[in-house]
N, C-alpha and C positions, 0 to 999 in steps of 0.2 A: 546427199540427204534430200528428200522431198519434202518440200515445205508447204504443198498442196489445201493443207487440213489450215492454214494460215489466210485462207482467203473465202470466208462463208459467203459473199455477196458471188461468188462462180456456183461455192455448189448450191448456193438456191436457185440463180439460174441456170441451175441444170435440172430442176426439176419444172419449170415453167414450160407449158408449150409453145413450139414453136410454129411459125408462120411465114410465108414469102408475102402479104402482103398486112396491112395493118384491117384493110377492111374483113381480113378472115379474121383476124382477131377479136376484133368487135361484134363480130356474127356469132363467135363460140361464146364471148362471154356472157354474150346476150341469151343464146340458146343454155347454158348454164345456170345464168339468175333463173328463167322462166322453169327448169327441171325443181332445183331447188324450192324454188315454189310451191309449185304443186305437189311436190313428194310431202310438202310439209303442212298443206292444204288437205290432202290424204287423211292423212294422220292426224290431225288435227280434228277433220269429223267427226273420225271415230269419237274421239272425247267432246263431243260436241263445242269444241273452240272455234269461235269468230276471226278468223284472221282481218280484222277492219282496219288494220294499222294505226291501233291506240296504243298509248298506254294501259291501258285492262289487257287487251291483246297479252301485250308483251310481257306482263303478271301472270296470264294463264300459262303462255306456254313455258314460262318460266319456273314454276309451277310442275308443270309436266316435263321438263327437263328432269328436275332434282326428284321427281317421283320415279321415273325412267329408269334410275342409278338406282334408289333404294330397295326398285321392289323387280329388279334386273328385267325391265321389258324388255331392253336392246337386244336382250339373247333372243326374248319369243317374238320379236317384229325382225329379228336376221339383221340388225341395222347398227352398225359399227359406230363407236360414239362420238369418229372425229367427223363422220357423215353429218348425225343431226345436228354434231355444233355447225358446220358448216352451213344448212338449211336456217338455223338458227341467224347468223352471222348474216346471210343476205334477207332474213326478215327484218332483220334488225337495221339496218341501213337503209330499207327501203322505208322502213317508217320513218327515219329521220330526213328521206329527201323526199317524204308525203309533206311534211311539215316546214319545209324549211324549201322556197322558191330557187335559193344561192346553190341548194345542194345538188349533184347529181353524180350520175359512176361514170365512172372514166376508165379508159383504156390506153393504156401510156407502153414504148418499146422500154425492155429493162434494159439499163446502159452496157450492163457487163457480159449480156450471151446474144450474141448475133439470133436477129428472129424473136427469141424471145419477148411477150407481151405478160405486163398484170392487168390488175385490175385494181378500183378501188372506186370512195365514192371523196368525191373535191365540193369544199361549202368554202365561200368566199377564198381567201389565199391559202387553205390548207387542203392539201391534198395526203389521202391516208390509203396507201394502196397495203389489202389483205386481201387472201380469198377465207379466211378464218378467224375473225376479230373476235369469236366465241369461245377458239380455242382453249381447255380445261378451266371453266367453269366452276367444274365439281369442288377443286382446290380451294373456292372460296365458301363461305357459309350462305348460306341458301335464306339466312333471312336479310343477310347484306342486299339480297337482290343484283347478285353481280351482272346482270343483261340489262337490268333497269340504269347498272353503272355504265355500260361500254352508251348504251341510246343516249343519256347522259350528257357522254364525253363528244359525241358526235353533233351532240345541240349546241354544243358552247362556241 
């Protein structure tokens, strides 16, 4: 009997990419944040949003998340909705290591797949490695302000 399905910390690192050294890995996640960015700096224009790394910031595009779903832009922008939580997810971190000196993203090897590297963003002793802390969103009510919560959780 294969007991394979018993061990989720493999098959997530198997979906991580891999590297022979760590400075490639910090070059991709780096060129990563910076795509995410501006994909969301783009878009953003268009609805004339300020990405200034505030809180209003993060209301807007928050804002434009849950209108996104309602009124199905993601089909007319071609844009998959694990993509802009993902865009979401590194705006949302970088504002909390705007604000906070202790904070910044880190690049660490995953213990259980050889090569494999994450990512995350580490404020004094806690380290939170995601590449999607925005992941399904939509599941919560939109006046709870669920992006307002994940920023939140990253300040405390």
């Amino acid at each position: 009997m294969n007991h394979s399905f018993f061990h989720p910390e493999k098959q997530y690192g198997e979906t991580l990419p891999v590297f022979d050294h760590e400075w490639e890995a910090i070059a991709f996640y780096y060129d990563y944040r910076q795509s995410q960015t501006e994909e969301l700096k783009e878009l953003c224009q268009f609805f004339n949003i300020s990405l200034d790394y505030s809180r209003g910031s993060l209301l807007e595009v928050e804002a434009l998340y849950f209108r996104s779903i309602k009124e199905l832009l993601l089909a007319d922008w071609n844009l998959p909705i694990d993509e802009f939580e993902k865009m979401l997810s590194v705006y949302v971190i970088d504002c909390a290591i705007r604000h906070h000196d202790d904070a910044e993203w880190v690049v660490k090897p995953y213990p259980y797949t050889d090569g494999a590297y994450t990512t995350g963003v580490r404020r004094g002793n806690k380290t939170w490695h995601t590449d999607n802390c925005c992941e399904h969103l939509y599941l919560q009510k939109e006046e709870d302000h669920p992006l307002i919560g994940v920023y939140e959780s990253l300040m405390r």
